[in-house]
C-alpha positions in Angstrom: 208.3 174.1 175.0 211.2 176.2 173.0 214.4 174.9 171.6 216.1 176.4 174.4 214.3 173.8 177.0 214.7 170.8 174.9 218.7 171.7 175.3 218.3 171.9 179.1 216.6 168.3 179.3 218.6 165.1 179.0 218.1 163.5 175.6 215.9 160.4 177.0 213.6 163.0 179.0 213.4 165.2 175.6 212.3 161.9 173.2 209.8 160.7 175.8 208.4 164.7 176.3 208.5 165.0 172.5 206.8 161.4 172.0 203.9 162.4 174.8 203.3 165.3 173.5 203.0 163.7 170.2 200.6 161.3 171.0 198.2 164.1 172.7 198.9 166.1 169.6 197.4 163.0 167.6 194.4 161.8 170.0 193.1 165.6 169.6 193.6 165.8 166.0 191.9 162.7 165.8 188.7 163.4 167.9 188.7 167.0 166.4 188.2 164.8 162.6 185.5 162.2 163.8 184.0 165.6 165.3 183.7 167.0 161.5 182.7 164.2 160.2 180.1 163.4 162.5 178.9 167.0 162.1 178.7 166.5 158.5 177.0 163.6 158.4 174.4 165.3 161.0 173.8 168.2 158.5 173.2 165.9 155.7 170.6 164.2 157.8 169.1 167.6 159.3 168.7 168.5 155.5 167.4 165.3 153.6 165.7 163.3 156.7 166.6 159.7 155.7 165.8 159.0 159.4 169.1 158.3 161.2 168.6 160.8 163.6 168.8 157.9 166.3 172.0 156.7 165.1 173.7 159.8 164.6 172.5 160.5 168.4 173.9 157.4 169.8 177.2 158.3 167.9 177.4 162.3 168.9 176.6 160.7 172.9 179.1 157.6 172.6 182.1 160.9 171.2 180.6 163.0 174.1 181.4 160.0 176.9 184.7 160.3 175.6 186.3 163.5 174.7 185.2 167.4 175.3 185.7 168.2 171.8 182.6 167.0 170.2 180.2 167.7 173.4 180.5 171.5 173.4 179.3 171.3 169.4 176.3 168.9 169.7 174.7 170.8 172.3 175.3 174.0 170.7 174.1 172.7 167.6 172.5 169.3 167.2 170.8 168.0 170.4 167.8 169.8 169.5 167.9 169.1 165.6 168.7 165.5 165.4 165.1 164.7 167.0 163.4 161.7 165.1 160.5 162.8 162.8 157.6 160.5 162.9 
């Protein structure tokens, strides 16, 4: 949306478009962090084995339940890493 729209729409209907599109702005930002983190914390593990391959599975399927970002990279990259060692 340009300047040129904004001008077009009431004020009221401009805040509320701006604040909505704030917030999605936010909750993708946000996902797209606990994404990297989670991955880094997966690489640690994949590297040193300390054996919380089970909980950094439960974690990467609890994101994956809730938002597209982090599913496309734990199956491309950790579903068949982050298999407990015995």
């Amino acid at each position: 949306m340009g300047k040129h729209d904004l001008a077009e729409l009431p004020v009221a209907d401009a805040e509320s478009e701006l604040t909505s599109n704030l917030k999605t702005f936010r909750t993708k930002q946000m996902w797209i962090a606990m994404t990297l983190l989670l991955s880094l914390a997966s690489e640690i593990e994949i590297h040193f084995r300390f054996s919380r391959e089970q909980d950094l599975n439960f974690l990467w399927t609890m994101f994956n339940n809730y938002s597209d970002i982090p599913k496309e990279i734990y199956e491309h990259r950790y579903a068949d890493l982050l298999i407990p060692q015995r």
